[in-house]
VEXDREN-2710 file (C-alpha; in Angstrom, 1 decimal):
% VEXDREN-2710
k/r/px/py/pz
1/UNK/15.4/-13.8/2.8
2/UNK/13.5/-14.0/5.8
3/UNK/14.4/-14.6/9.2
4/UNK/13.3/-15.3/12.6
5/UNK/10.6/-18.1/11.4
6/UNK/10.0/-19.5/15.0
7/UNK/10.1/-16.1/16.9
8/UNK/7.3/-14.3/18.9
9/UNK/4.5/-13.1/16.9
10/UNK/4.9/-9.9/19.8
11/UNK/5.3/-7.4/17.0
12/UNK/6.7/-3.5/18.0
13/UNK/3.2/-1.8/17.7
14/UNK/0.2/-1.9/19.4
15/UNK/-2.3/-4.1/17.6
16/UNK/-6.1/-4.1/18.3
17/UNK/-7.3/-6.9/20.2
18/UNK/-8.7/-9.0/17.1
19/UNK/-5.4/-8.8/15.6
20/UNK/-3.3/-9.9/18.6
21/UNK/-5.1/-12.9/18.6
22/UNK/-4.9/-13.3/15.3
23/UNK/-1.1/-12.7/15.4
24/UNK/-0.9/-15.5/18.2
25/UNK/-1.2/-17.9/15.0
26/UNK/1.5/-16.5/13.0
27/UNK/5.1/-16.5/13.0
28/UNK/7.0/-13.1/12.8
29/UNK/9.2/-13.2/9.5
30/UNK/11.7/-9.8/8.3
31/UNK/12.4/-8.7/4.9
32/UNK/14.4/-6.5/3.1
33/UNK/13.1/-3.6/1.0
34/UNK/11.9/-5.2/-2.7
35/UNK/11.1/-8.1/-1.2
36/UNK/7.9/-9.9/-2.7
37/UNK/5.4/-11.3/-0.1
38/UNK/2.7/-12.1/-2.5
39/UNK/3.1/-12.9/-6.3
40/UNK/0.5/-11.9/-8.9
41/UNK/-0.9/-15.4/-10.2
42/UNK/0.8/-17.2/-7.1
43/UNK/-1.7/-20.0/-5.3
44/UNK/0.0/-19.1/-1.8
45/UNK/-2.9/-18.3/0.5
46/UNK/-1.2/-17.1/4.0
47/UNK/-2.8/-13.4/4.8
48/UNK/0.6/-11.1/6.8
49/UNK/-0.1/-8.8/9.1
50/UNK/2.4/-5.8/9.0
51/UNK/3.9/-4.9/12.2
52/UNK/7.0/-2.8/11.1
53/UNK/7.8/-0.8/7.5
54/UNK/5.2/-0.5/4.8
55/UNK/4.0/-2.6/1.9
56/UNK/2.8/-1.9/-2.0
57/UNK/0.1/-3.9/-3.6
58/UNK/0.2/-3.8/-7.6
59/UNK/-0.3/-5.3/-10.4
60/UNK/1.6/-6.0/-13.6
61/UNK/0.7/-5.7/-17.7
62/UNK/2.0/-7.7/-19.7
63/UNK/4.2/-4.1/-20.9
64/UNK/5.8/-4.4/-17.2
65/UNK/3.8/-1.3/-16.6
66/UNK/2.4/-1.4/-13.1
67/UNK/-0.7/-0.2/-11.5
68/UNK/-0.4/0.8/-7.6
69/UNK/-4.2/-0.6/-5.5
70/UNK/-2.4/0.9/-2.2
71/UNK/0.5/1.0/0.3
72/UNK/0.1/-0.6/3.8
73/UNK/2.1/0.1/6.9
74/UNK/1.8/-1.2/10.2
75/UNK/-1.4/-2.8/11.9
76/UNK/-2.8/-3.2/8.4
77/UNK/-2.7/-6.8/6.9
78/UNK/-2.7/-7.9/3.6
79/UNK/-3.1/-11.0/1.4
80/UNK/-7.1/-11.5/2.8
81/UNK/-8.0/-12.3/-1.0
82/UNK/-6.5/-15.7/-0.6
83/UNK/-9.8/-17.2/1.2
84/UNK/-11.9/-18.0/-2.1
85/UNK/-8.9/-20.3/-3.1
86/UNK/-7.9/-18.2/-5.9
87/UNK/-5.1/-17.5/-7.5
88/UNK/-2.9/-14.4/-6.1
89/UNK/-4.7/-11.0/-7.9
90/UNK/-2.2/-8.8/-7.2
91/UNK/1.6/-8.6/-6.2
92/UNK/2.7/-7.3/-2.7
93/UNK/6.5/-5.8/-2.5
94/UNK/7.9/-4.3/0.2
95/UNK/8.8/-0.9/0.1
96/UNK/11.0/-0.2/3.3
97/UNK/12.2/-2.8/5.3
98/UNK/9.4/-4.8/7.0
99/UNK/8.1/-7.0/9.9
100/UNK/5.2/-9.2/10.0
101/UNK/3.2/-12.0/11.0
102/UNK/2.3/-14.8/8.4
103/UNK/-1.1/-16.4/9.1
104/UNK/-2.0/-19.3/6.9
105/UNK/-5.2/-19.7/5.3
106/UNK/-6.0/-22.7/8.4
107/UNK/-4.9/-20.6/10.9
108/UNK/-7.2/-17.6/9.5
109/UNK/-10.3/-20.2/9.3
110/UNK/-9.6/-21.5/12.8
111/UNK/-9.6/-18.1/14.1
112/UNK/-12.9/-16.9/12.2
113/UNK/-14.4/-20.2/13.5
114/UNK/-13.2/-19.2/17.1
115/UNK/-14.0/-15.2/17.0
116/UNK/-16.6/-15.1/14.3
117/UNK/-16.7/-11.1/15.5
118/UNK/-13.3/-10.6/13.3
119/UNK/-15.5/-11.8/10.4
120/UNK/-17.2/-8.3/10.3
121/UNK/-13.9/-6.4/11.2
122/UNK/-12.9/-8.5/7.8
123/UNK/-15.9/-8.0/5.4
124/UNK/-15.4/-4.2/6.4
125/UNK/-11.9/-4.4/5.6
126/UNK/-12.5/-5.9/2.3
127/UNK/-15.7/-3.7/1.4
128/UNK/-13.4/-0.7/2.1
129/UNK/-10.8/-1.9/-0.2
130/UNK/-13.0/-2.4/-3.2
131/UNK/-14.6/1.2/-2.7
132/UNK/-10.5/2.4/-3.3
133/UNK/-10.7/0.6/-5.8
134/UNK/-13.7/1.6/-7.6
135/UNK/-12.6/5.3/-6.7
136/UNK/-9.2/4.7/-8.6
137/UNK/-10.9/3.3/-11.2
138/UNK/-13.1/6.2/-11.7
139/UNK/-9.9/8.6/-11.0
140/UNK/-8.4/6.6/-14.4
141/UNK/-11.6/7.2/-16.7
142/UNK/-12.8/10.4/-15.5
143/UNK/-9.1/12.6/-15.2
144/UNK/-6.9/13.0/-17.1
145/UNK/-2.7/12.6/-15.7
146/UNK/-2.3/15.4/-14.0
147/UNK/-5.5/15.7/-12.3
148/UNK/-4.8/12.0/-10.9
149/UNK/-1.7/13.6/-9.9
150/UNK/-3.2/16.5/-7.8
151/UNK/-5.5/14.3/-5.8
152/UNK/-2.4/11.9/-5.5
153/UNK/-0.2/14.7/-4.0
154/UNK/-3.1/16.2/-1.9
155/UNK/-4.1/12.3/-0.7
156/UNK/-0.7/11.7/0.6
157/UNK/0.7/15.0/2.2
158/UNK/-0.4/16.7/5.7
159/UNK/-0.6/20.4/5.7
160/UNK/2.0/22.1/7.9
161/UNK/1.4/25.7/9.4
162/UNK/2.6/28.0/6.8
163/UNK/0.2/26.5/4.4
164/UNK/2.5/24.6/2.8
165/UNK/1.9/20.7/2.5
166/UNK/4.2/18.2/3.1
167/UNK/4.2/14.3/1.5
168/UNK/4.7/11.8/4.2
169/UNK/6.8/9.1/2.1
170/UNK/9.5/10.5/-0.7
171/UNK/7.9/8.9/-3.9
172/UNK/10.2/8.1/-7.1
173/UNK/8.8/8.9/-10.7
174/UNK/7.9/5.2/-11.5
175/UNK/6.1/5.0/-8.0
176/UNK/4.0/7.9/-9.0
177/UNK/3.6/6.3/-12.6
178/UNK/2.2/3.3/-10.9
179/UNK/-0.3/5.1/-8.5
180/UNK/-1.4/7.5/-11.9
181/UNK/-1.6/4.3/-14.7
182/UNK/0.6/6.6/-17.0
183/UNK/5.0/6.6/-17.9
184/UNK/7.6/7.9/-15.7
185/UNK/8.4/10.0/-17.9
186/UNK/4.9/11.6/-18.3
187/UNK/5.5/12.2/-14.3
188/UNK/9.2/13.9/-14.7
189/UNK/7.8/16.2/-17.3
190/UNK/4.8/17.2/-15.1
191/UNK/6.6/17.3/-11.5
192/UNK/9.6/19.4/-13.2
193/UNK/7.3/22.3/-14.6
194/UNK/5.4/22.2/-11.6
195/UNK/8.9/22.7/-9.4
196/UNK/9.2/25.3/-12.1
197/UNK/6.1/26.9/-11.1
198/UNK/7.1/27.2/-7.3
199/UNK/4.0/24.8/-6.7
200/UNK/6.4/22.2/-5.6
201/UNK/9.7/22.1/-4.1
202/UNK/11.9/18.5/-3.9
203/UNK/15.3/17.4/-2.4
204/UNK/16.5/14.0/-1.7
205/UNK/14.5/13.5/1.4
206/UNK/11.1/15.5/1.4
207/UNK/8.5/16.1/-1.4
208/UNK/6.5/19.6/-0.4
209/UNK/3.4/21.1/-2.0
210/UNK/4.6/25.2/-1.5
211/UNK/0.8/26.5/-2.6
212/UNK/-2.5/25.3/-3.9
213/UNK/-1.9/23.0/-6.9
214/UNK/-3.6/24.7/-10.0
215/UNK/-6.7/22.5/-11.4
216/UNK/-5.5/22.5/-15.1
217/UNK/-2.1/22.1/-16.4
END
């Protein structure tokens, strides 16, 4: 549940100066990890600003199959589809422990009204978004599983100096089945032949990428 509902919106990191002001029209609230800021179909129309921990926005068949749009950590915000009025498009869990800053839709009008500069900052925001989205779209039609898989693993590590690369977050099977559209099992059969390969190595912690992943399977 959340807590702290009349704190500070002073959140640990260092938001840009748009944001801050932005933030100033919040209240800070805390969640635990699998905790649902935003429901798919909801009519809720508050936009939070992460300050702490990192988010998931998906969406839901009606098979319970899920389709990953992105993960958001701190100094990103999310929930800025809620201006058209509009039923909730996607769901928005959090995956890690969070902090943030809910901003209703009134307190996000009243501050575009006051610093119509953060109206840009927004259309960019949402303009980038949609071009992720047209991307993943075209990653869906155009390759097949494992090739969505490659530029998933090579999208989300950073390469360390002896070539290898390593993945920032630890991702389970059915997070990786999200991001790809496809079964977790489809993802255990591919990441277990390519830790059979030596192209990958796991442990409980850390998810590296040993050597170039091959562009067949």
């Amino acid at each position: 549940m959340p807590s702290g509902t009349n704190e500070s919106s002073n959140g640990p990191i260092e938001l840009s100066p748009s944001l801050r002001r932005l933030a100033a029209r919040g209240v800070v609230r805390r969640y635990q990890k699998g905790y649902r800021l935003i429901e798919e179909g909801d009519l809720d129309d508050s936009i939070y600003i992460i300050t702490r921990g990192q988010v998931r926005v998906f969406a839901a068949g009606d098979d319970d199959r899920e389709v990953t749009y992105g993960s958001y950590g701190a100094g990103e915000y999310v929930g800025e589809m809620s201006l058209d009025g509009s039923p909730r498009s996607a769901s928005v869990v959090a995956i890690e422990p969070i902090e943030c800053i809910q901003i209703t839709r009134q307190g996000l009008l009243q501050h575009l009204s006051e610093s119509p500069e953060f109206a840009l900052e927004l259309i960019g925001k949402v303009i980038r978004r949609a071009r992720a989205a047209t991307l993943s779209t075209r990653q869906l039609a155009l390759n097949d599983v494992y090739g969505r898989l490659v530029l998933l693993l090579n999208s989300l590590s950073e390469p360390r100096p002896d070539g290898s690369r390593k993945v920032g977050r630890r991702l389970t099977h059915q997070e990786i089945a999200s991001n790809l559209g496809c079964s977790r099992e489809m993802v255990g059969r591919l990441m277990r032949d390519l830790e059979k390969g030596q192209y990958i190595s796991r442990t409980e912690t850390d998810l590296v990428v040993l050597r170039r992943l091959p562009t067949r399977w």
